[in-house]
matplotlib code that plots the C-alpha trace (Angstrom):
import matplotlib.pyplot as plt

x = [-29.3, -25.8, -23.3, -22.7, -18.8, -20.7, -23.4, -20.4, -18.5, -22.0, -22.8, -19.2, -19.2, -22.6, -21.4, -18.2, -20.2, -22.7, -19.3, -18.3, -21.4, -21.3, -18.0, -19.6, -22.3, -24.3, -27.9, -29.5, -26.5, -26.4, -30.2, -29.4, -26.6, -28.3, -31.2, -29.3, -27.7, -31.0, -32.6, -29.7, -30.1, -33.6, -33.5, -30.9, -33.7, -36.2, -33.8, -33.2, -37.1, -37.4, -36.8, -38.0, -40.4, -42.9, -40.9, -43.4, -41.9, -38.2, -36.5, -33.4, -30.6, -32.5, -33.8, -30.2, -28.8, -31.3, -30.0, -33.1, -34.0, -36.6, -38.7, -40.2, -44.3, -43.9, -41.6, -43.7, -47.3, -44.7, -43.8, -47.4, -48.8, -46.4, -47.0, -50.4, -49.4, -47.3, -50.1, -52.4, -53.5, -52.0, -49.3, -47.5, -50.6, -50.8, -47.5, -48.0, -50.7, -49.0, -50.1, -46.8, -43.3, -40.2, -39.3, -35.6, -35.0, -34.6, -31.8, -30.1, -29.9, -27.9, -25.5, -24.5, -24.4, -22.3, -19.7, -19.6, -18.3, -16.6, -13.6, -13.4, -17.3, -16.7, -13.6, -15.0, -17.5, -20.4, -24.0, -27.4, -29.0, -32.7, -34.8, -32.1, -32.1, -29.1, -25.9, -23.7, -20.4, -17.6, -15.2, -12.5, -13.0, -12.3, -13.8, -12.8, -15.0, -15.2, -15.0, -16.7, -19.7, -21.2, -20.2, -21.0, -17.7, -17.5, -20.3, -19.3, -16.3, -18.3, -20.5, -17.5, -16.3, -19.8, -20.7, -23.8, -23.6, -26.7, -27.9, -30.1, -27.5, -26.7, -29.1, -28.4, -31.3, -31.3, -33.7, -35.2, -37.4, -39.6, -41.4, -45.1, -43.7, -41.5, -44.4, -46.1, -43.1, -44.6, -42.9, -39.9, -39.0, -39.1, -37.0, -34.3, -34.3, -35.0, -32.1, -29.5, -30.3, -30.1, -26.5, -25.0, -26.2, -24.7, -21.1, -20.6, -21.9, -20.1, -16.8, -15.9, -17.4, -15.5, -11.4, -11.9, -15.4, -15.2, -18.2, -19.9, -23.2, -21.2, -19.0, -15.9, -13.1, -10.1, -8.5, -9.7, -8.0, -10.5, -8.6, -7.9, -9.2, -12.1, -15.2, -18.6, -20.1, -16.4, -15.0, -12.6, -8.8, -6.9, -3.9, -0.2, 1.1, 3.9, 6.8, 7.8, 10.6, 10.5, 8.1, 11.1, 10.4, 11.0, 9.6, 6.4, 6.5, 6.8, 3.6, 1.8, 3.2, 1.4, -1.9, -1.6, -2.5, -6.3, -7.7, -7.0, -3.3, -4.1, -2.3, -4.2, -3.5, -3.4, -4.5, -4.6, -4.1, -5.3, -3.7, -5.7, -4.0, -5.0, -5.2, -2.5, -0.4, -0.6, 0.7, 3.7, 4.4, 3.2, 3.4, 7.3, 7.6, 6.0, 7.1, 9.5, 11.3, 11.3, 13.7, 12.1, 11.9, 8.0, 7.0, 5.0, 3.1, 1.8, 4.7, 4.6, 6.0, 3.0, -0.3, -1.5, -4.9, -4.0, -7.5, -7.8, -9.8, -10.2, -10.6, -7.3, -5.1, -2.4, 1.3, -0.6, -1.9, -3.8, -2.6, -5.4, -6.9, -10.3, -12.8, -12.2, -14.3, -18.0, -20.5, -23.9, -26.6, -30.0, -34.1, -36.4, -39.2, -41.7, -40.3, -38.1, -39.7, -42.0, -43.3, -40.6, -41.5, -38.6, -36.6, -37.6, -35.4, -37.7, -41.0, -43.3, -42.0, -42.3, -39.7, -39.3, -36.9, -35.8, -33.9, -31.6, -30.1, -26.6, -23.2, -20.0, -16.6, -13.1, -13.5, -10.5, -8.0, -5.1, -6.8, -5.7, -2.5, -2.0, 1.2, 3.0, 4.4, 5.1, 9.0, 8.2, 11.1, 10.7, 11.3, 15.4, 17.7, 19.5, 22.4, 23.5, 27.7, 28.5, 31.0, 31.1, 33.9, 34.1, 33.5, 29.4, 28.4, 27.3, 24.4, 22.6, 21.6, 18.4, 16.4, 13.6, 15.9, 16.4, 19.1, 20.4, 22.7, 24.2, 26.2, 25.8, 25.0, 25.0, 23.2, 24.8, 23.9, 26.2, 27.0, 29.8, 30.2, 33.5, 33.7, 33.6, 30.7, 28.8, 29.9, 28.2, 24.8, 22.4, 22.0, 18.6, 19.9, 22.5, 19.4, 17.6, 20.5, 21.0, 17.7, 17.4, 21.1, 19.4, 22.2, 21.4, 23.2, 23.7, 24.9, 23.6, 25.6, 26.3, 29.9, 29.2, 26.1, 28.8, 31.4, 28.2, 27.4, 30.9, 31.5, 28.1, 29.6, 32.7, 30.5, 28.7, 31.5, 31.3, 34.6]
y = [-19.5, -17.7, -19.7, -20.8, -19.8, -15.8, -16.7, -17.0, -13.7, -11.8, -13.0, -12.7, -9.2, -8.1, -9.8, -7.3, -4.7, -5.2, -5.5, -2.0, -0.3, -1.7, -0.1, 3.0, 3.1, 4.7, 3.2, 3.9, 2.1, -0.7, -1.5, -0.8, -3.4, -6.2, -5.6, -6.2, -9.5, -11.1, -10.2, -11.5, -14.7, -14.5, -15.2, -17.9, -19.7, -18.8, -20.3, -23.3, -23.9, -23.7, -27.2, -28.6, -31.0, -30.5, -30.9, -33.3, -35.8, -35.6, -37.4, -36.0, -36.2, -34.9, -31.7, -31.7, -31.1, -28.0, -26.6, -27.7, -29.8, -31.6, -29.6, -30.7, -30.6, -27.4, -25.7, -26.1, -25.0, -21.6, -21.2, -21.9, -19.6, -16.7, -17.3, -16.6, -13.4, -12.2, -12.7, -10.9, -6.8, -5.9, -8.2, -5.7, -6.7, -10.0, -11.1, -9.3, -11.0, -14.7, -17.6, -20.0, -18.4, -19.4, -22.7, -22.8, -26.0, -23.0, -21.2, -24.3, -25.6, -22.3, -22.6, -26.3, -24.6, -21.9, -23.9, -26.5, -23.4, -21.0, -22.3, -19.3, -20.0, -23.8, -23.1, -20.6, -21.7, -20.4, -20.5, -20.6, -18.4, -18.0, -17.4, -16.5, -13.1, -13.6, -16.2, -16.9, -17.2, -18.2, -16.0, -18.4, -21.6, -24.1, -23.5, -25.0, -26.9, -25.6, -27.8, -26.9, -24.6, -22.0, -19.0, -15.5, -14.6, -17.9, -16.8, -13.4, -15.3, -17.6, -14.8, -13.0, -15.8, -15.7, -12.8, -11.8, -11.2, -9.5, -11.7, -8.6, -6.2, -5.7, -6.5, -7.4, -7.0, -9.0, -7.3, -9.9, -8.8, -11.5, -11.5, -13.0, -15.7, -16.7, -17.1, -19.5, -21.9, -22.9, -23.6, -25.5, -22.8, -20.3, -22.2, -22.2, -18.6, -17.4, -19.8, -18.5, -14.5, -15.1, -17.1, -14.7, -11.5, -13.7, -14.6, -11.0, -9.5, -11.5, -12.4, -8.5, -8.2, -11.3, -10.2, -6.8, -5.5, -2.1, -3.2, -0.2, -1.5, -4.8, -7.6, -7.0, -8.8, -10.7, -7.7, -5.7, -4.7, -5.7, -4.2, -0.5, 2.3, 3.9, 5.7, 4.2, 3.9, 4.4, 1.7, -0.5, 0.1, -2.8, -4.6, -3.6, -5.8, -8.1, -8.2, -11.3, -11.9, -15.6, -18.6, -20.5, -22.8, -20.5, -17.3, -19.6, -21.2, -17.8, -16.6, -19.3, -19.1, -15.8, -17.6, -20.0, -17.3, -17.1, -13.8, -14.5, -15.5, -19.5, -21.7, -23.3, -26.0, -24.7, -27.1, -26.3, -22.4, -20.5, -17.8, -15.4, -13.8, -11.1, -13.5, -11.2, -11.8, -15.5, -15.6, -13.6, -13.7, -16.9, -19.1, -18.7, -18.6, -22.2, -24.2, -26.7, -28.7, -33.2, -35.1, -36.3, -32.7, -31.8, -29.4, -29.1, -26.3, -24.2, -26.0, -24.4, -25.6, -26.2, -27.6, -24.1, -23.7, -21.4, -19.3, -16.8, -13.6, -10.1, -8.5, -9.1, -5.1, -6.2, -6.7, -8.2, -11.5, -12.7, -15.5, -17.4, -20.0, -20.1, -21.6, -18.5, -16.6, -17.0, -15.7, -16.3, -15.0, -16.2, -14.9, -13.0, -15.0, -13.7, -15.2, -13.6, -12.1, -8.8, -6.5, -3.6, -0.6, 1.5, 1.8, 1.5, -0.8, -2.5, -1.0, -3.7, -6.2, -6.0, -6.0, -8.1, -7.7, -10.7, -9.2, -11.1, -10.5, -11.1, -10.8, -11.8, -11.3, -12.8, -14.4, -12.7, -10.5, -13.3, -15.7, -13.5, -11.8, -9.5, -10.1, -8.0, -9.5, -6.8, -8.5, -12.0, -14.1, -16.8, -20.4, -21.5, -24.4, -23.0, -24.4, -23.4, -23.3, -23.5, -19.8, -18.0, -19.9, -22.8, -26.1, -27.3, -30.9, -32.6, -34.0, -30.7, -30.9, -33.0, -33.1, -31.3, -28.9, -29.0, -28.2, -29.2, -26.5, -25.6, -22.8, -19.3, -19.6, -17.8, -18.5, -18.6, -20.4, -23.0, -23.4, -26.0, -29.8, -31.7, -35.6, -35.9, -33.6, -35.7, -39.4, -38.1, -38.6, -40.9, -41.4, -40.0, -36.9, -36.8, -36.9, -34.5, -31.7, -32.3, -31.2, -28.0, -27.1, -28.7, -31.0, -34.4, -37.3, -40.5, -43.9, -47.1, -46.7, -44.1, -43.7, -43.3, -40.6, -38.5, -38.7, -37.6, -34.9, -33.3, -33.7, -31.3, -29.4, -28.5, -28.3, -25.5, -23.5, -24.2, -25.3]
z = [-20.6, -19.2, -18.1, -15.1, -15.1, -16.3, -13.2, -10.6, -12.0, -11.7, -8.1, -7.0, -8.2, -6.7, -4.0, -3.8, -4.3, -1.2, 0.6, -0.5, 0.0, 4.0, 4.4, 2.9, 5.6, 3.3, 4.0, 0.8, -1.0, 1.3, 0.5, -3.5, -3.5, -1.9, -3.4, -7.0, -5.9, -4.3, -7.7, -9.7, -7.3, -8.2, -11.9, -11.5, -9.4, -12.3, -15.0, -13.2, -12.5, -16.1, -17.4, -14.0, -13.9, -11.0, -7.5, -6.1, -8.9, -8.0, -5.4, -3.3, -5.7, -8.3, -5.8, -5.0, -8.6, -9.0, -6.0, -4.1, -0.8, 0.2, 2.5, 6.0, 5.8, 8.7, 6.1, 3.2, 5.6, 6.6, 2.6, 1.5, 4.0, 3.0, -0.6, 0.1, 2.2, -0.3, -3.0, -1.1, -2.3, 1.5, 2.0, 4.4, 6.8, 5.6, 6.8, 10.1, 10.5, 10.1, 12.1, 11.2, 11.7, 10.4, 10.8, 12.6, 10.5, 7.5, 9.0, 10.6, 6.9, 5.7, 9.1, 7.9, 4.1, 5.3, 7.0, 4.5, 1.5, 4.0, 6.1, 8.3, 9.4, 9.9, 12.5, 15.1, 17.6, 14.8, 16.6, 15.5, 17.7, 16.4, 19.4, 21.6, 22.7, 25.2, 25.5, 28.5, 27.8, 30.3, 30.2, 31.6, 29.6, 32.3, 36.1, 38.6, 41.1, 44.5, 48.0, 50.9, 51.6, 49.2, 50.7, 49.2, 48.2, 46.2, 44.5, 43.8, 42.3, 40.4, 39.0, 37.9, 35.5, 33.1, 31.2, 28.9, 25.1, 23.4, 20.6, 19.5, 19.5, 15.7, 12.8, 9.7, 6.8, 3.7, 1.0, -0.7, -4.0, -5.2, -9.0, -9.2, -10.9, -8.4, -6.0, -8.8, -9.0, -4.7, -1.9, -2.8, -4.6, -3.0, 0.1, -2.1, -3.3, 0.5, 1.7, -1.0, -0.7, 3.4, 2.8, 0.8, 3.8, 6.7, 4.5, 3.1, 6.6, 8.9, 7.2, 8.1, 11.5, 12.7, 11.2, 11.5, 13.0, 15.1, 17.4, 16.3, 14.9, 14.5, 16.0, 17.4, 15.5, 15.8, 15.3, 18.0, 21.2, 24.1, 26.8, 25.1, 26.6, 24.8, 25.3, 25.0, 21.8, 20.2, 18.0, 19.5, 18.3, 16.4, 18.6, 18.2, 15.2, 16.1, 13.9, 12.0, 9.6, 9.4, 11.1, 12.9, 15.9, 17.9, 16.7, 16.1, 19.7, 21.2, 19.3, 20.8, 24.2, 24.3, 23.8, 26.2, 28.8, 29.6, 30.8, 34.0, 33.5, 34.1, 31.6, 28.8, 26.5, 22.6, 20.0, 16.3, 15.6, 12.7, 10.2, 8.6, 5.8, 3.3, -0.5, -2.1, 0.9, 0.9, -2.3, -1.8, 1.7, 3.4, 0.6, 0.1, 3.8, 4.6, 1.3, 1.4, -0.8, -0.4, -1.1, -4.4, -5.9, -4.7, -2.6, 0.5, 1.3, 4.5, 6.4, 10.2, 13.3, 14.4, 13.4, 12.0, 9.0, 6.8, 5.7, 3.3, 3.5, 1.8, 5.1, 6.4, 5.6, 3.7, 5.2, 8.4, 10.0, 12.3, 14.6, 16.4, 18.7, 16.2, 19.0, 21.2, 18.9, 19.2, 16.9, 17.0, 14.3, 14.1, 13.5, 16.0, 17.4, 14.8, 11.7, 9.4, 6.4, 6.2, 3.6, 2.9, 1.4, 2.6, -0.4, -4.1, -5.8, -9.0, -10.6, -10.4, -7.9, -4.3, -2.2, 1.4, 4.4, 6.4, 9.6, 11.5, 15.0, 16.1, 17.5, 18.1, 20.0, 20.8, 24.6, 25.6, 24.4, 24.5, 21.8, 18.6, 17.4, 14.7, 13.0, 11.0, 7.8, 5.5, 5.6, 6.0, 4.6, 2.2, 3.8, 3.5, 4.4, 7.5, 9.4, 12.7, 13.9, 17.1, 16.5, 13.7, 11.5, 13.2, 11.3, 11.0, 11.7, 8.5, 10.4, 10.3, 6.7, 6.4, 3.7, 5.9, 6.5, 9.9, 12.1, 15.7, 17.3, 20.6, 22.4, 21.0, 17.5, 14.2, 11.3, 8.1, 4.8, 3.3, -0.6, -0.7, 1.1, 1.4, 0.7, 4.8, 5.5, 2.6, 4.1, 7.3, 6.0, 4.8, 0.8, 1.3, 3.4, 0.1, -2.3, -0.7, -0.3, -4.4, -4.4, -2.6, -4.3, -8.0, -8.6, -10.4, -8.9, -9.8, -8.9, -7.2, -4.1, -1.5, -2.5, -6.4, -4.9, -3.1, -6.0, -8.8, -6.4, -5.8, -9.6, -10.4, -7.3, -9.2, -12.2, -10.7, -9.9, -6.3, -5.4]

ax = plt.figure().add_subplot(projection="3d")
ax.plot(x, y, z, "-o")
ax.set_aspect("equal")
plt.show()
């Protein structure tokens, strides 16, 4: 039996693949590539049925630590009922000719398993919508009530705020082969090989139509400019990137303040925001840019002005951002009304399995063009202790330097960064503002009392070669 560390490197890889070959928009590669990781997820469900003992026997937790569930009695008459099909000498028929469909209890299980393991998913306003074929959204978020008689222009006005979104839009097949012997291990089974190879189509599909999709043949993402001209059928362009050198209050705040604009230029409250940031550039961009120093030597991480998720994602173009209010996206992805799985013979992947599509229907957009910002961070600036004078040269309160590393200032400032303290800059603060700024400058202080702190601090001061 592999490994399961070698089991994650193989699926994550397959998984990368199917992500290149969708960029590709090659059809025949696309097919190949899922096809190879719903077979390698496959035989990771034949190895674990291996050692099983018969699933009637086992109660949750034990279901739960083979990757299994406990299936409803509608579930397992829909899985026993395809088993069948797919047993059948004509199974393309046979499943045609289905009496059950697909229970939406299935997919709603792989929504709560996709927001559970992907952060991004769990944040947006995510939908199940099997057996939806439209969705209203309102375009404005709030609406206000109206007094006095319906008249037709309020209703023109009223009408104007809701708009349509086609759940049926874009499709998005997962190929699904399945071995004879798969079909012998029953319905339990085969839930959780179904659920896994549909989970891994919705992540690898969605995660790009949501950042960056062109709404050609898929969502539009965050991305996207909504209000750019273009002509039918074209992909829509991606916003102008906004510049940012550093994440101060008030480059921050004015970010925001941008967002708190509906569509229709009403103010809206802003509650948390979210960054999506390229992996390589969270490392060496936001990281140093939003870790701080304590006053006990440890660090704090993804420190923002404001209350700001930090999420990581492949999709992002390096050197940018994007800057969001994550409930104004909606994305909605669910199963026609007749079931999800058929008989594929389209493509031939494996000599002597049969292959099976399950197709699911979607979409997905910002709700205006004023909930997302792409930020530019190719020169983003690692975070520093700042202090503010009130003219350049003129003397700087002591009371700026806090061991958060905050600073009050007034009048037309300049910011410059400060190496040396006297002993009356240093009696100005606290011991722990004294601890905290032998910290950030990596002195070690001693001494029981504020005036043997100060004395320790100026003597690694001169030490230093700071005087």
């Amino acid at each position: 039996m592999r490994s399961k560390d070698v089991k994650e490197i193989t699926r994550e890889e397959l998984a990368q693949a199917f992500n290149e070959a969708l960029k590709s928009e090659d059809t025949a590669k696309v097919a190949q590539a899922f096809a190879d990781m719903a077979e390698n997820i496959q035989q990771e469900v034949l190895e674990r049925a291996k050692d099983a003992a018969a699933v009637e026997q086992m109660d949750a937790a034990a279901l739960a630590a083979r990757g299994l569930r406990q299936i409803t009695s509608e579930e397992k008459r829909y899985y026993e009922a395809v088993i069948t099909a797919m047993k059948s000498n004509s199974p393309k028929q046979a499943l045609a000719n289905l009496d059950v469909t697909m229970p939406k209890t299935i997919i709603e299980d792989v929504f709560d398993s996709l927001k559970a393991e992907h952060k991004l998913l769990s944040v947006i306003d995510f939908n199940n919508t099997t057996f939806v074929t439209e969705w209203i959204l309102n375009k404005n978020g709030k609406q206000k009530a109206v007094w006095g008689e319906i008249t037709k222009k309020i209703e023109e006005e009223l009408s104007g705020e809701f708009e349509k979104l086609d759940m049926v839009m874009f499709s998005l097949t997962a190929f699904m082969p399945v071995a004879k012997s798969m079909l012998d291990l029953g319905a339990t089974w085969l839930d959780s090989y179904v659920r896994q190879v549909l989970q891994d189509a919705l992540y690898v599909g969605l995660e790009e139509g949501i950042v960056c999709g062109t709404g050609v043949k898929m969502p539009i993402g965050m991305m996207k400019d909504l209000n750019a001209s273009r002509t039918d059928g074209a992909p829509y362009p991606d916003k102008t990137a906004v510049k940012v050198t550093a994440f101060t209050p008030e480059v921050y705040g004015g970010l925001i303040g941008k967002m708190a604009v509906s569509r229709n230029n009403r103010p809206r409250a802003v509650g948390e925001v979210i960054m999506v940031v390229n992996p390589v550039d969270y490392w060496q961009k936001v990281m140093p840019a939003t870790t701080i120093q304590r006053p006990d030597g440890t660090y704090a991480n993804n420190v923002l002005p404001y209350p700001t998720e930090v999420i990581q994602s492949e999709e992002v173009p390096n050197g940018k951002a994007v800057l969001g209010i994550a409930k104004q996206y909606f994305c909605g992805i669910g199963t026609g009304k007749d079931g999800v799985i058929e008989y594929d013979d389209s493509y031939k992947f494996l000599e002597r399995e049969r292959v099976y599509a399950g197709h699911l229907y979607g979409n997905g957009r910002p709700k205006d063009n004023n909930s997302f910002l792409v930020l530019d961070i190719s020169e983003l600036q690692p975070a520093a202790y700042l202090i503010y004078t009130a003219a350049a040269g003129a003397a700087v309160s002591a009371a700026a330097y806090t061991a958060e590393g905050v600073a009050a200032h007034t009048g037309e400032s300049e910011t410059v960064e400060k190496t040396q303290w006297t002993e009356d800059e240093l009696n100005a603060l606290t011991i722990p503002q004294i601890e905290g700024l032998a910290a950030y400058m990596k002195y070690t202080v001693e001494g029981s009392n504020k005036a043997e702190k100060i004395a320790s601090f100026l003597a690694a001061q001169t030490a230093a070669g700071r005087n």
